[in-house]
C-alpha positions in Angstrom: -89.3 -52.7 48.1 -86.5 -52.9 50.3 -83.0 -51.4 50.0 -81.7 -54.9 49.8 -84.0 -55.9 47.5 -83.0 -53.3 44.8 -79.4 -54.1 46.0 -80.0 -57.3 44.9 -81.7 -57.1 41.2 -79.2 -53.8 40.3 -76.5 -56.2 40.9 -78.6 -59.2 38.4 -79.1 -56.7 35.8 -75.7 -55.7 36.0 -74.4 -59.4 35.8 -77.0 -59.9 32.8 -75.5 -57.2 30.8 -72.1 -57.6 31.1 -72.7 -61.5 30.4 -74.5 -60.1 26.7 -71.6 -57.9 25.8 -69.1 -60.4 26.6 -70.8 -62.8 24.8 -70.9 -60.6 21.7 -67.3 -59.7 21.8 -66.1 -63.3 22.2 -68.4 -64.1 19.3 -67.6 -60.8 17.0 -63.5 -62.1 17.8 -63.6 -65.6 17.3 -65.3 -64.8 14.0 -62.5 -62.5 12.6 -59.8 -65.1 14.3 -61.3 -67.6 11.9 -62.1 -65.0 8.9 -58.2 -64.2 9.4 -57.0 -67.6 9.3 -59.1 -67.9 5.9 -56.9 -65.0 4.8 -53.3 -65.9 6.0 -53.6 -69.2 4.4 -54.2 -67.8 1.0 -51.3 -64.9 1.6 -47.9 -66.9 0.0 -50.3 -67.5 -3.0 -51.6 -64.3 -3.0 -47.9 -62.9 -3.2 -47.7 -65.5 -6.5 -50.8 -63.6 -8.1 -53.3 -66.6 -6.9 -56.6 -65.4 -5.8 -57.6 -65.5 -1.8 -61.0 -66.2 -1.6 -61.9 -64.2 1.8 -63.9 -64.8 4.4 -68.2 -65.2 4.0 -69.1 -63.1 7.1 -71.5 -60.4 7.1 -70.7 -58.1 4.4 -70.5 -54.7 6.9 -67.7 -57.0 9.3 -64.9 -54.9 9.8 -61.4 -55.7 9.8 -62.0 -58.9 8.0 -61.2 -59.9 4.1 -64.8 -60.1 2.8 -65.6 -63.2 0.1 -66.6 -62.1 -3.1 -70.0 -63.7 -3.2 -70.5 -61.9 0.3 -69.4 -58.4 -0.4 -71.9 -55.5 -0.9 -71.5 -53.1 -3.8 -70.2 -49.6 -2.8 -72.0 -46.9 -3.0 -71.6 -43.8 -5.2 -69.4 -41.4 -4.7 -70.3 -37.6 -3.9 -71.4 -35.5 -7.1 -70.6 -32.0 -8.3 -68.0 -31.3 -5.7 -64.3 -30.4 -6.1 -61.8 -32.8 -6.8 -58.1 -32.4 -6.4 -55.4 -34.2 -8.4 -58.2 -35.2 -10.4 -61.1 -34.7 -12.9 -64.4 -36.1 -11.0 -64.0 -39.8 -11.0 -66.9 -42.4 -10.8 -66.3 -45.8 -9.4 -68.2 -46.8 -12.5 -65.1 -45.1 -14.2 -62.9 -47.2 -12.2 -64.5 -50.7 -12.8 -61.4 -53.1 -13.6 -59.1 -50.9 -10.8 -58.5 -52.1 -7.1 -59.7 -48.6 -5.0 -58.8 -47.8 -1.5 -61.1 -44.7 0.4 -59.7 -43.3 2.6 -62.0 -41.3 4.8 -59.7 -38.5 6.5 -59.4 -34.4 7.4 -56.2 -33.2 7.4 -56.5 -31.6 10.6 -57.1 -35.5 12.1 -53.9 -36.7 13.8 -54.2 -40.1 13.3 -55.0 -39.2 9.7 -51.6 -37.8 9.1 -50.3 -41.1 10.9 -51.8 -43.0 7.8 -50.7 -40.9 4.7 -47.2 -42.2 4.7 -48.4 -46.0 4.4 -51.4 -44.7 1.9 -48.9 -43.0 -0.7 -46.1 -45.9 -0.1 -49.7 -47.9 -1.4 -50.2 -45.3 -4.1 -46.2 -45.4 -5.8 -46.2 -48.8 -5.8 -49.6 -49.8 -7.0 -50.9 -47.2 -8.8 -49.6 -48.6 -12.7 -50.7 -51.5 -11.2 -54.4 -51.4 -11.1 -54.6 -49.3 -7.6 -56.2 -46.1 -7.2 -56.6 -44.3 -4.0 -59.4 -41.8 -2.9 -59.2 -39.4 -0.5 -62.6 -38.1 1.2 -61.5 -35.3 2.5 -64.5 -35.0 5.3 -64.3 -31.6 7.8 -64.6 -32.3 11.1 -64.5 -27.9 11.8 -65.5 -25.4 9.4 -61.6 -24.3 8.7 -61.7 -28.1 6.8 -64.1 -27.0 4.5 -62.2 -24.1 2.3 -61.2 -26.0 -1.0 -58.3 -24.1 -0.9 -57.3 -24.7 2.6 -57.8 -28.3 1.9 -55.4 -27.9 -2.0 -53.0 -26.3 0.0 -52.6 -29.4 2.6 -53.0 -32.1 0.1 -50.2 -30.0 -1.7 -48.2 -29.5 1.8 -48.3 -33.3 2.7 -47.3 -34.4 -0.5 -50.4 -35.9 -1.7 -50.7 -36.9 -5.1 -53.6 -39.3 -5.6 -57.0 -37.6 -5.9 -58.8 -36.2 -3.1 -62.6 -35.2 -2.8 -64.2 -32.7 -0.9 -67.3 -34.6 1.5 -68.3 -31.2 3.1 -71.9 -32.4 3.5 -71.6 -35.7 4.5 -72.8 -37.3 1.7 -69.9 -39.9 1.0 -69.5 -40.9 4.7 -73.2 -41.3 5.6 -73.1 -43.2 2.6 -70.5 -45.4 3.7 -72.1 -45.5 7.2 -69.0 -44.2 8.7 -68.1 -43.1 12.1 -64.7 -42.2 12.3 -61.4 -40.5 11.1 -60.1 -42.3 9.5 -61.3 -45.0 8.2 -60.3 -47.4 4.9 -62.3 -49.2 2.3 -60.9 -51.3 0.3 -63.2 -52.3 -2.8 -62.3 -55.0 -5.5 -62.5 -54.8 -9.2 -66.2 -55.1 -9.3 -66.8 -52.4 -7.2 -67.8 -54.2 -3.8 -66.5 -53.2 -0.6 -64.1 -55.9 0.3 -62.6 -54.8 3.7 -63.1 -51.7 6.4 -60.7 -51.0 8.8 -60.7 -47.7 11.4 -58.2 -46.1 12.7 -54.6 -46.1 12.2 -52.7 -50.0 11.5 -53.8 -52.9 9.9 -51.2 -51.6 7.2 -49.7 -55.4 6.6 -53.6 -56.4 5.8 -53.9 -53.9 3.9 -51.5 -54.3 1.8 -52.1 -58.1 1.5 -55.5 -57.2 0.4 -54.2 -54.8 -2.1 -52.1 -58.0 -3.8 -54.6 -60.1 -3.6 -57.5 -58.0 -5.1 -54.9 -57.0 -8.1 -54.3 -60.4 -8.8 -58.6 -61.1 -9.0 -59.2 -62.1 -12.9 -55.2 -61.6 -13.9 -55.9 -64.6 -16.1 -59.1 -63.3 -18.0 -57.6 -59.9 -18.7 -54.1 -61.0 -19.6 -53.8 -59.3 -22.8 -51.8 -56.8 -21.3 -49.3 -58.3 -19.5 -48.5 -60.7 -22.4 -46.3 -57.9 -23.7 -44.6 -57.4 -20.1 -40.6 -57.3 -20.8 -39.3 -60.4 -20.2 -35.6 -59.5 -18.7 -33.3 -59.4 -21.5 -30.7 -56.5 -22.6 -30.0 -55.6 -25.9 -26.5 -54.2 -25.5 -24.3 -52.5 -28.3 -21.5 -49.6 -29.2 -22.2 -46.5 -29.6 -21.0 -47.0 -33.1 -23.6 -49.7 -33.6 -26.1 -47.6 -32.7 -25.5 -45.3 -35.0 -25.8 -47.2 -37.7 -28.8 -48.4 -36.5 -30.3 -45.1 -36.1 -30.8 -41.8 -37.9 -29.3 -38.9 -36.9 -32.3 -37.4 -34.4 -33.1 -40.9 -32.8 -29.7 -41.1 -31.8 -29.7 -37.4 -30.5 -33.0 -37.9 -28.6 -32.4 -41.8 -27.7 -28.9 -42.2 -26.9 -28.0 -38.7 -26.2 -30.8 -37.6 -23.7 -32.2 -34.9 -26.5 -35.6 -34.1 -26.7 -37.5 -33.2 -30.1 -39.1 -30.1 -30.6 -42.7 -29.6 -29.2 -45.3 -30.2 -32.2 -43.3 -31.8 -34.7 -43.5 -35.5 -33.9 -45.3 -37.7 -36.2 -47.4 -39.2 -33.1 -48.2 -36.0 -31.5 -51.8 -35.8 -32.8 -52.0 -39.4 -34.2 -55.2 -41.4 -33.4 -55.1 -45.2 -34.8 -55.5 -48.2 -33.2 -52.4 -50.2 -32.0 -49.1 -50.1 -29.9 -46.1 -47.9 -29.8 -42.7 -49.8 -29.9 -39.1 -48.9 -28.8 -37.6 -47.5 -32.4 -34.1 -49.2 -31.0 -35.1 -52.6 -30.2 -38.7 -53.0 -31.0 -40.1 -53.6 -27.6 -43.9 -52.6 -26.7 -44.6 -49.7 -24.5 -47.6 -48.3 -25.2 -51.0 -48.8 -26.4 -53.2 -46.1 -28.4 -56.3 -46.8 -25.8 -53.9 -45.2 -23.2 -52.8 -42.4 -25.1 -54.6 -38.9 -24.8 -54.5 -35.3 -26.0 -52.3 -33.5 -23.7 -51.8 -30.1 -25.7 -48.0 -30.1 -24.8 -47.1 -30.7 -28.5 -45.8 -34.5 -27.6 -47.5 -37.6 -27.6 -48.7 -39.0 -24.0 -50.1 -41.7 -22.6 -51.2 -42.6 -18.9 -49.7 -45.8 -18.3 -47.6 -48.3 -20.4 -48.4 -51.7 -21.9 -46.6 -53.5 -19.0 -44.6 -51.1 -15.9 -42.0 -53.8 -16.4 -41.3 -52.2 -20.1 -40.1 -49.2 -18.9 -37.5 -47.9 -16.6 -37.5 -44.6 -14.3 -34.4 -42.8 -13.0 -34.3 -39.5 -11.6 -33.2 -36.8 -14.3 -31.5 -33.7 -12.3 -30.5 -31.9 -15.6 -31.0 -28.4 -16.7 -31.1 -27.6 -13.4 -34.9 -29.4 -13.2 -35.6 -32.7 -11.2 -37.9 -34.6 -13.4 -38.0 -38.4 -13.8 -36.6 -39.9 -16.8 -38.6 -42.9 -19.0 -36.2 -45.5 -20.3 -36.8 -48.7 -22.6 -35.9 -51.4 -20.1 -34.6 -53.6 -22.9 -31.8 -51.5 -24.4 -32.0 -48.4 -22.0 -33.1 -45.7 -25.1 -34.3 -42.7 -23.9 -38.1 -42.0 -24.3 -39.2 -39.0 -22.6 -40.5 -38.5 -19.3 -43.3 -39.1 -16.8 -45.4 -36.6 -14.8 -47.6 -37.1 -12.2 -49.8 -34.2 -14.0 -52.5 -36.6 -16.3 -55.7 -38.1 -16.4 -57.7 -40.9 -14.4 -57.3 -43.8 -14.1 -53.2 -43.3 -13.0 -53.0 -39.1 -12.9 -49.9 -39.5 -15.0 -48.8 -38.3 -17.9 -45.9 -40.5 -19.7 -44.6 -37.2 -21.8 -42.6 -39.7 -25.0 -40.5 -38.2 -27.7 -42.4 -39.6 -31.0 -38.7 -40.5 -32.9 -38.2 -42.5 -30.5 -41.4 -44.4 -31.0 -42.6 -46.8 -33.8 -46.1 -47.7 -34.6 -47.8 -50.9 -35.1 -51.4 -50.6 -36.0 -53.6 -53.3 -35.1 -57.5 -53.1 -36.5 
């Protein structure tokens, strides 16, 4: 064969290749163009709790909002390895919850790039219905020390969980290739959008809105009880008439009962805790838990809308404060320090409580 010759078909092959990735690419693009388009259109409604259908592409398409009917489950998450922030979670556990993975090693540049967007995600979603999981998978063997890897979570200011993925078994799972990389899977469990690398944070965040507003409707119980707006507004002299003695000290003057004494410290009926001031929900017993500090706790209220959070720089402490967002009573205080599904602990003062039970 001549020189020419070989000349000749290396320069066909060549053509024939470069003409099958093209194609692919302009096919792979104008596919998420029109998957995104599908999206956008549903975003104002979306923002207005309506419920954006997504796209039906290929349920492993990246970088696209994934229907419902075309989403794959997700699979399991790694067993028997260390958590941090966190007792082992399940997303069987988390059925009902919006979750975001987030498949990162803290040594990863670009993974660092993502964390302030990711906890911006988890502060102002979490009482919401978001939870966020870090994978914490090792690129070197320094990654792998779980408490080199507390210490960092600790140092970056990390407070959703974050589980240890030394061997793999989470990000084969997920068929990932990359740090880092986000999943983003709906109330159901299924794996609803994949995105690598840094940006994307505006979708993400879309997604996040629109997957939280999935089934509002059906499982509106709760947010029946949200607070509507209104203040309930009176003298100090009126409130203490209204009150006795140590409800006023604890709800009007900032005081704090004694640890063990309240009647709702180890109380375990069915129903919902109401402001003793003004009578407005805030908590429900299914949220409540046994927290050993000697005060009644629960992980999340009836409706975040019912309470109120300010920053409390007293006794030389800076703690954050738990109001009644009706008539401003103090409650107690929350800490980021509880159980799944929120990891906080909502630390109430039981005089200033008043139980309803329900059967």
């Amino acid at each position: 064969m001549s020189r020419n010759t070989i000349i000749a078909l290396s320069v066909i092959i060549l053509a024939v290749v470069v003409f099958t990735v093209v194609g692919r690419t302009l096919t792979r693009d104008s596919t998420h163009s029109a998957a995104r388009a599908n999206f956008d259109s549903h975003d104002a409604s979306a923002a207005e709790g309506a419920t954006a259908a997504g796209a039906d592409v290929p349920a492993d398409t990246r970088d696209v909002f994934i229907s419902a009917k075309s989403a794959r489950p997700a699979p399991a998450l790694v067993k028997n390895v260390p958590w941090i922030n966190s007792d082992p979670l399940t997303l069987e556990g988390l059925r009902g919850r919006v979750v975001l993975v987030d498949f990162w090693t803290f040594s990863c540049y670009n993974c660092r790039n993502t964390l302030p967007t990711l906890k911006r995600f988890d502060a102002s979603y979490r009482e919401r219905g978001l939870t966020i999981i870090g994978v914490q998978t090792p690129e070197f063997d320094s990654e792998k020390q779980v408490e080199t890897v507390r210490g960092q979570v600790r140092t970056l200011g990390i407070k959703y969980p974050v589980v240890l993925d030394n061997d793999y078994v989470t990000w084969r799972a997920y068929g990932v290739q990359a740090w880092p990389t986000v999943v983003i899977l709906d109330k159901q469990g299924r794996i609803r959008y994949t995105h690598i690398g840094e940006g994307a944070y505006d979708m993400q965040e879309k997604i996040i809105k629109t997957l939280l507003a999935e089934g509002e409707k059906q499982s509106a119980g709760v947010s029946q009880d949200a607070y509507k707006g209104e203040k309930i507004v009176k003298t100090e002299a009126e409130w203490r008439a209204l009150l006795n003695a140590e409800q006023y000290r604890v709800m009007r003057d900032k005081g704090t009962e004694r640890a063990f004494t309240g009647a709702y410290n180890d109380h375990h009926e069915n129903g919902v805790y109401h402001c003793a001031a003004c009578d407005l929900v805030l908590f429900n017993s299914k949220a409540k838990f046994e927290s050993g500090t000697g005060w009644p706790s629960f992980f999340q209220p009836v409706a975040a809308a019912n309470v109120t959070e300010e920053v409390d720089s007293a006794y030389g402490m800076k703690r954050t404060e738990v109001l009644c967002s009706r008539c401003g009573a103090h409650l107690g205080h929350v800490f980021d320090d509880g159980p799944p599904p929120t990891g906080l602990r909502y630390c109430m003062n039981s005089v200033a409580l008043k139980f309803n039970r329900q059967s």
